[in-house]
N, C-alpha and C positions, 0 to 999 in steps of 0.2 A: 365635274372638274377633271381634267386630262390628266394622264400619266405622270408626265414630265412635270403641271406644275407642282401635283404634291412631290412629287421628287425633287423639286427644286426648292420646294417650304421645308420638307424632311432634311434633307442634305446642309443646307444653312451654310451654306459656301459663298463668299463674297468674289465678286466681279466676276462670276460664270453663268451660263445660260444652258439650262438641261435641253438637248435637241431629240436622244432615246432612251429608252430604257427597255435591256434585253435580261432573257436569263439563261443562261450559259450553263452544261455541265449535264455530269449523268444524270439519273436519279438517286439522289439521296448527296451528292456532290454539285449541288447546283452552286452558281452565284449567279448575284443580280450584278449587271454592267453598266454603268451611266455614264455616255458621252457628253462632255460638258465644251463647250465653246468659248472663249474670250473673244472678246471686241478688235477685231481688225485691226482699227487705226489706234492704236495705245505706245502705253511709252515703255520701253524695253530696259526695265533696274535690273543691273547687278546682283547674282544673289551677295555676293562677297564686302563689297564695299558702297556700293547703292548709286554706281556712274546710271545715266539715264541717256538714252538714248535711242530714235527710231530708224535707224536702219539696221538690220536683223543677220545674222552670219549664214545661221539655214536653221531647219526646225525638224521637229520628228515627234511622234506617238508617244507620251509614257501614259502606264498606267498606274495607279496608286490606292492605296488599301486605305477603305472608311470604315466606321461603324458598321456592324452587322446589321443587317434591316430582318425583322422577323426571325434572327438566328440563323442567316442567312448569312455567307461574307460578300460585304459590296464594296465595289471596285468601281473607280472613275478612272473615266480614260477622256485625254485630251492633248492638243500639240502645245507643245512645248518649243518657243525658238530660244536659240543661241545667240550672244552676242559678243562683238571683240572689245571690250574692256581694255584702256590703255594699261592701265597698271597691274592688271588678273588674267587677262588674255584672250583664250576665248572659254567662256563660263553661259551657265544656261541662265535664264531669264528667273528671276525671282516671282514663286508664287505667294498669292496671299494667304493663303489655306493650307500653307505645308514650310516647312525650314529646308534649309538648305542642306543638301545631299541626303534627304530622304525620301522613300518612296512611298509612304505614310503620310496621311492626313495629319495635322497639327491635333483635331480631337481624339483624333487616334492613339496620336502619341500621349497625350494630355489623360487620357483613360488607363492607359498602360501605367503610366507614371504617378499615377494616383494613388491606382493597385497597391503599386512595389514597395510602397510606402512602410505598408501595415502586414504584406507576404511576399513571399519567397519569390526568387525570379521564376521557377519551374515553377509554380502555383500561378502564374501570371500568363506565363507562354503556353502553357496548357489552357487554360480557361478564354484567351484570345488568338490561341491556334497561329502563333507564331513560334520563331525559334529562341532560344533560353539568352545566344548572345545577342538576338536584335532588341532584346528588352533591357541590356545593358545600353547598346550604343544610344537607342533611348535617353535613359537616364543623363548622359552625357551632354545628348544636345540640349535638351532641355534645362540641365544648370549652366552649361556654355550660354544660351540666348539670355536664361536670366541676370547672368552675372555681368553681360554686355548691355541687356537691355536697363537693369536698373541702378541706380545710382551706385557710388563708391560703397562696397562693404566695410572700407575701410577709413571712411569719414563721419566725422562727430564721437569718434572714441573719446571717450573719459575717462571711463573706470573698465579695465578689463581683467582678467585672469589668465594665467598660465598655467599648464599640465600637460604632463604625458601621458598617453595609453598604449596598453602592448594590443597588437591586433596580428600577432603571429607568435608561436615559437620559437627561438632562437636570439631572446633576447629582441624584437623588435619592434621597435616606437615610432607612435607617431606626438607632435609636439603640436597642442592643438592651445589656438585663443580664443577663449569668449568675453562677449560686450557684457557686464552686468546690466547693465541698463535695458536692453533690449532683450536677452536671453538665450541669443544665439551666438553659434561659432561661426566666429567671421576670418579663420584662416588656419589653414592644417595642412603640416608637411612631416614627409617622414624624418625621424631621429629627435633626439633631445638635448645634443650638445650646443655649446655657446655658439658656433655657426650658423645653427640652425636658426635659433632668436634671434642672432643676427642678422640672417634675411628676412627677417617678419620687418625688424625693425628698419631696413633699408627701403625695403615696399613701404613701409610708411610715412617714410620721409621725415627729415627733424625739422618741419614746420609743424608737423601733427604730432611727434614724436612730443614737443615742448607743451602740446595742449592735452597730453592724458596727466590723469590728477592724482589715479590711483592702480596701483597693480596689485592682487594677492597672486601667490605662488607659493608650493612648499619650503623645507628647507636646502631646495638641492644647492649644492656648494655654488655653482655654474652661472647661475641665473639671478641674483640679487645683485652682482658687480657687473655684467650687460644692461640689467635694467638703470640701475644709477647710473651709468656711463651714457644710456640714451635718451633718459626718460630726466631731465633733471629736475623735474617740475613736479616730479610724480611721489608719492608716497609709496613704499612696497610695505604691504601688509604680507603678516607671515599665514596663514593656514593655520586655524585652531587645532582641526582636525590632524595634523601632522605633527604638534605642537606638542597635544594629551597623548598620541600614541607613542612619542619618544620616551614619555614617562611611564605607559604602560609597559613598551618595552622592557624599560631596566626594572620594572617590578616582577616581568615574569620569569626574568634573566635571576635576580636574588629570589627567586622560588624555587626555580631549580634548582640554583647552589646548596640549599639547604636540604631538599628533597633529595639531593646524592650524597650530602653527607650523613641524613637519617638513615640513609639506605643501610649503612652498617651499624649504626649505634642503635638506633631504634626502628626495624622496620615499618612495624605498628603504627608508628607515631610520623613514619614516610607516607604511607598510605591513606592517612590522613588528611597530610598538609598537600599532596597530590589534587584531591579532589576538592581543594578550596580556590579551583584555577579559574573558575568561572565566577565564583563569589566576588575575589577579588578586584571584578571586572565592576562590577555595580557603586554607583555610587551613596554617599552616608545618607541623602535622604531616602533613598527609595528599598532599604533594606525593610524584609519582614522580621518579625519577633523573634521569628526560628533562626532565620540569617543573624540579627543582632546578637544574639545567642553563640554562635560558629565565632563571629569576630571579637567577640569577648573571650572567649577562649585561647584563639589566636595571639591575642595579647598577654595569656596569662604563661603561652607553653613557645612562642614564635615572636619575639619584641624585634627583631629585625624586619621579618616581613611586617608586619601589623607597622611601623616606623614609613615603612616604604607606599603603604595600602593610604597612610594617613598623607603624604608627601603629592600622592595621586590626588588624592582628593582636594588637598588644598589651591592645588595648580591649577582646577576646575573651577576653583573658588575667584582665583583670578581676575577670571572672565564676566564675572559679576560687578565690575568698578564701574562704579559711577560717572567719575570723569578721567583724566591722563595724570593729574598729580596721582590721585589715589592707586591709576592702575599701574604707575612705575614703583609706588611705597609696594605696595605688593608684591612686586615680581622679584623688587630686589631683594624682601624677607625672606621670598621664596628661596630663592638662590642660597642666600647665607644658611639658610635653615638645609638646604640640600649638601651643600659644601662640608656641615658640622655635623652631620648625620651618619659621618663613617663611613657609610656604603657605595662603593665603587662606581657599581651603575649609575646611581644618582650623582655623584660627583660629577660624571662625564658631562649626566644630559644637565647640568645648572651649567656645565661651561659653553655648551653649544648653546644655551638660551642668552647667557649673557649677552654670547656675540649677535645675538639678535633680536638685542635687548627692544629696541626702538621700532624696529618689524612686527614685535607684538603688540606694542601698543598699538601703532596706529592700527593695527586688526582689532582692537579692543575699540576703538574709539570711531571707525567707519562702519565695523559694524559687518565688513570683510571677510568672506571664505570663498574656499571652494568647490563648496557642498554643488551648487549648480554645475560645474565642471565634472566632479567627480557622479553623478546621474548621469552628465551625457555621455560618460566614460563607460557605465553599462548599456546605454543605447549602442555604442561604438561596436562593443564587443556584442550586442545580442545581432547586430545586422552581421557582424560577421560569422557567429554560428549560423546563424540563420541560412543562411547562404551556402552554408559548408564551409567558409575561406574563398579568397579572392584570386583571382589566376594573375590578374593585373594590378596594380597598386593605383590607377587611375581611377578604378572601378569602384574600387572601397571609396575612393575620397570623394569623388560624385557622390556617393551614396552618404556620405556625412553631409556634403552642401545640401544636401534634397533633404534629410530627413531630423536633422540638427540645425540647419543653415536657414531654416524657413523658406523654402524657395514657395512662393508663390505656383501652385499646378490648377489651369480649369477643369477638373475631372471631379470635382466634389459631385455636382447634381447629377451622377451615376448610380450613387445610394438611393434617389428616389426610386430608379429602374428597378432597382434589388428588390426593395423592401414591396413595392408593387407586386413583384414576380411571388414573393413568400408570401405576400398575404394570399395571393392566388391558390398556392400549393393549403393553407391553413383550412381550405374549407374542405376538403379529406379528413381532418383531424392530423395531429406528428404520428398516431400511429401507423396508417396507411403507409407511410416511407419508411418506416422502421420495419412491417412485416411486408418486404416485399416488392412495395409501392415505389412511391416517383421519390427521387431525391431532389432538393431543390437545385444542385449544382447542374443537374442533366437538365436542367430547366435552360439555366444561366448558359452552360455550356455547347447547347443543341446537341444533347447525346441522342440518337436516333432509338437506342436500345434502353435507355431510361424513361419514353416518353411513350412509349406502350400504354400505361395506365392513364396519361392524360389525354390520348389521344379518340376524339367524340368521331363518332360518325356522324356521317348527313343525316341531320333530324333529330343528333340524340343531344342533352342536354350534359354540359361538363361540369357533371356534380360525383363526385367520391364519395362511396360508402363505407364509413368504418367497419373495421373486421369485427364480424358476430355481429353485426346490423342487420335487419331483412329490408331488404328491397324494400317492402310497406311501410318502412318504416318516415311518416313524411316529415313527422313532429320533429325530429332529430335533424335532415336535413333540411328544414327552414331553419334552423337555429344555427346552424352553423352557414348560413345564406346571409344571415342578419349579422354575422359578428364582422362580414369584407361587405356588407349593401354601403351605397354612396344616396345619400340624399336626391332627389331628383328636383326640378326649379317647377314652380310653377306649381307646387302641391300634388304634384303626383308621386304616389306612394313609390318609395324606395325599393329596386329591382338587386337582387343577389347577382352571384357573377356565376353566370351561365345558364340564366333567366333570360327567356326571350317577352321580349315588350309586348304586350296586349295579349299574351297567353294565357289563358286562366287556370288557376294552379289546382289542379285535381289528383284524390288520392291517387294510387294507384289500382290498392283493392278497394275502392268503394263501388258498389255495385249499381250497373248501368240499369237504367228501365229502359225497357222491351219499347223499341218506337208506336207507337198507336197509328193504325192503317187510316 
C-alpha cells in the first residue's frame, strides 16, 4: 500500500486527495506534512452564509494543524480560493474538515474540546502543544456551530427553573435557566435583576412564553411578578430548599438571642446551648438516643429554642401532603401556629410564606425544585476555579453551554487511544513510573526525556522489568504479557505486546547445548 493512500485512510478527511507526504523539521522537532488537493471543477460555498458559486476571486496555500500521527504533529497543506460573496464580500471558500476562521482541523478541535470538558485549559494546551487562549477560542466556535447547527435551545420548554450564581467577587451574577425535563441550561446571562429575566423572556417570545406550564425559582422579591406577568399560563413553584432555610434561619437567629443573653446570667448554661448549633440542624426522625437525650433537655432548660426547633421540623412536615387540599390545611396551621408562638423570627418568616402561600403548594404538588439548578450552580463555580477565573465573560459562558448545555462534541473515541496507551505502560508494573520509570502522560504527551525507559532498540523486545526483578526472571514477565495479550483469529495462541510473531520464547539463563560437529 503507498504512502499517501494510508494517509488518506488515516487522515479521514472528506472531499480531498493526499498527493505527498513529507517530514519536515530538526531532529527531535520533526512534523509530518500532507499535501491534500480538491477537485478542480467544484462549487465555491461561503464559509459565512453558504452563497454557492464557480467563479473563484484568487486562492493561496493555508496550512492547518490535524491529529498528531505517532506523537508526531501533522500538518495539512492545501489551496484554499476566495470568493466574492454578495452579501459577505470577499470571504474564503468553506472547507469540510475545518469551521470557519480556523486554522485547525474540526477533529482537532473536537479532541481539544473534549479535553476541556473534564481539565483545565493549560492541562489541555500543554498536552496538545497549543496555546492556553487558542483552547478558549476553541471552545467558542464549537458552541457557536452547535447552537446554529441545532435546533432552538429555546423550544418545547415546559417546565423550567430559575437561579442565580456568583462566578466572581464583588457581588457578581450570572442568572441562569434550566429545562427540567431535559436537564440542561438552556440560557445564561450576567446579573439577576428583573431586566435581566426580562430578556430571557423576550428571546422567548409570548407565543412560547404562554406554552411553559411551570417555573420553580426562589423567593427573590424580583422574579415571581416578571414571571406571572409573562408566563400567564405557568404555575411558579417556590424552592423547598429556600423555603426550610428561611426557617432555619430564624431558629439560628433565636439561638443566638439567647446564647448572648446566657452570656451573663449563666455562662455555663451559654456554652452549652452554643454547641447545640448543629443538633438543631437535624431532623425528629433521624436523631440518636444521645441527641434525643440533648433535646429533651433543651426542653426542659431552653422552651423558646426547643418551640422554634419543633416549628422547623413541622414546616418539613409539610412537604409530606398528600394532595393540595391537605397541603394548604397544613401550611396555613403552620403559619397560625408560627404567628402565636411569640417569637419574632418566626413571625416574620409565617409572613413571608403567607405571601407565597400558593407558590408552595404547587411545589408540593408538581413535585418542583431546584435542587438540579443548584448542582449546576457548583459545576459553575468548579469550571471557574478550575480555570483560576475567567478574563472574558464570553469564555465562562461558552464553557457553561459546553459543559451544562450538553453540547454534543465528537472527541469521545479519544479515550480508546488513552486507555490503549496505559494498558501499554501496565506491563512495566505502576511501579516502574513511580521509581523512576515512564510516566504515562510522556507517553500521551511525546515527552522526549520521559520515553527513555520505553524506548527498544533494533532487535530488543519492549518489555519492562520491575525494580528488584532479575533479567531471568521469565515467569513474571509472561504474566504480565498476558494481563494486555489480544486473542489472535484463527486459534493462534495469543501474542503479549512486544512479542514478535513466530519467535519462540526462550529463558534467558537456560543453558544452551554445545552444537554437535
Amino acid at each position: 500500500m503507498r504512502v499517501t493512500t494510508v494517509f488518506k485512510r488515516l487522515l479521514r478527511l472528506d472531499g480531498v486527495r493526499v498527493v505527498a507526504v513529507e517530514l519536515d523539521g530538526e531532529p527531535g522537532k520533526e512534523r509530518v506534512v500532507v499535501d491534500l488537493v480538491r477537485p478542480a471543477r467544484r462549487w465555491l460555498v461561503c464559509s459565512r452564509c453558504g452563497f454557492r458559486t464557480r467563479v473563484g476571486y484568487d486562492r493561496s496555500v493555508r496550512t492547518l494543524r490535524h491529529l498528531d500521527v505517532l506523537r508526531t504533529p501533522c500538518l495539512v497543506r492545501l489551496e484554499v480560493r476566495r470568493l466574492a460573496c454578495p452579501d459577505c464580500g470577499v470571504v474564503a471558500e468553506r472547507l469540510p474538515f475545518a469551521r470557519t476562521g480556523s486554522r485547525f482541523t474540526r477533529a482537532f478541535e473536537d479532541s481539544c474540546v473534549w479535553l476541556v470538558r473534564d481539565a483545565p485549559k493549560t492541562v489541555v494546551s500543554r498536552l496538545m502543544r497549543i496555546d492556553w487562549a487558542t483552547v478558549g477560542r476553541m471552545i467558542e466556535r464549537v458552541v457557536a456551530e452547535a447552537s446554529a447547527s441545532s435546533a432552538d435551545a429555546l423550544a418545547d420548554l415546559r417546565r423550567i427553573g430559575i437561579d442565580e450564581v456568583s462566578y466572581r467577587k464583588g457581588r457578581r451574577y450570572l442568572l441562569c435557566v434550566v429545562c427540567h425535563d431535559t436537564g440542561r441550561i438552556v440560557w445564561a446571562a450576567p446579573g439577576k435583576s428583573r431586566a435581566v429575566l426580562r430578556s430571557f423572556f423576550d428571546q422567548l417570545g409570548s407565543e412560547r412564553c404562554a406554552l411553559i406550564e411551570a417555573v420553580s425559582a426562589d423567593l427573590h422579591g424580583a422574579w415571581p411578578d416578571v414571571i406571572r406577568e409573562r408566563c400567564p399560563n405557568a404555575l411558579v413553584c417556590a424552592d423547598p430548599f429556600h423555603v426550610i432555610k428561611l426557617a432555619g434561619e430564624a431558629l439560628d437567629r433565636l439561638r443566638r438571642q439567647d446564647w448572648q443573653r446566657l452570656r451573663k446570667e449563666n455562662p455555663e448554661r451559654a456554652v452549652w446551648l452554643k454547641g447545640t448549633r448543629f443538633l438543631l440542624r437535624r431532623r425528629a426522625d433521624s436523631l440518636s438516643e444521645s441527641e434525643r437525650t440533648l433535646v429533651d433537655e433543651l426542653a426542659d432548660t431552653n422552651e423558646r429554642v426547643y418551640r422554634g426547633w419543633l416549628l422547623v421540623d413541622q414546616l418539613r412536615a409539610v412537604y409530606q401532603a398528600a394532595d393540595a387540599e391537605q397541603a394548604l390545611l397544613l401550611l396555613d396551621e403552620w403559619v397560625r401556629a408560627a404567628r402565636a408562638s411569640v417569637l419574632v423570627p418566626f413571625i416574620k418568616v409565617a409572613a413571608t410564606l403567607a405571601q407565597h402561600r400558593d407558590a408552595i403548594v404547587n411545589a408540593i404538588m408538581l413535585g418542583l425544585s431546584n435542587a438540579r439548578l443548584e448542582a449546576m450552580n457548583s459545576t459553575v463555580r468548579l469550571i471557574s476555579h478550575r480555570s483560576r477565573g475567567f478574563r472574558r465573560l464570553e469564555s465562562l459562558l461558552a464553557m457553561i453551554q459546553l459543559v451544562c448545555g450538553k453540547v454534543p462534541v465528537a472527541g469521545g473515541d479519544g479515550s480508546v487511544e488513552i486507555r490503549t496507551c496505559l494498558c501499554q505502560l501496565r506491563v512495566g508494573s505502576a511501579k516502574t513510573s513511580r521509581a523512576g520509570g515512564v510516566s504515562p502522560w510522556s507517553v500521551l504527551t511525546g515527552d522526549r526525556a520521559g520515553d527513555e525507559g520505553l524506548a527498544a532498540q533494533p532487535g530488543q523486545e519492549l518489555v519492562s522489568v520491575a525494580p528488584g526483578a532479575e533479567a531471568g526472571d521469565g515467569r513474571e514477565q509472561s504474566e504480565r504479557r498476558d494481563e494486555c495479550a489480544e486473542p489472535e483469529p484463527d486459534g493462534v495462541p495469543a501474542r503479549g505486546i512486544g512479542e514478535c510473531r513466530g519467535r519462540k520464547e526462550r529463558r534467558p539463563d537456560a543453558i544452551r547445548e554445545p552444537r554437535r560437529p
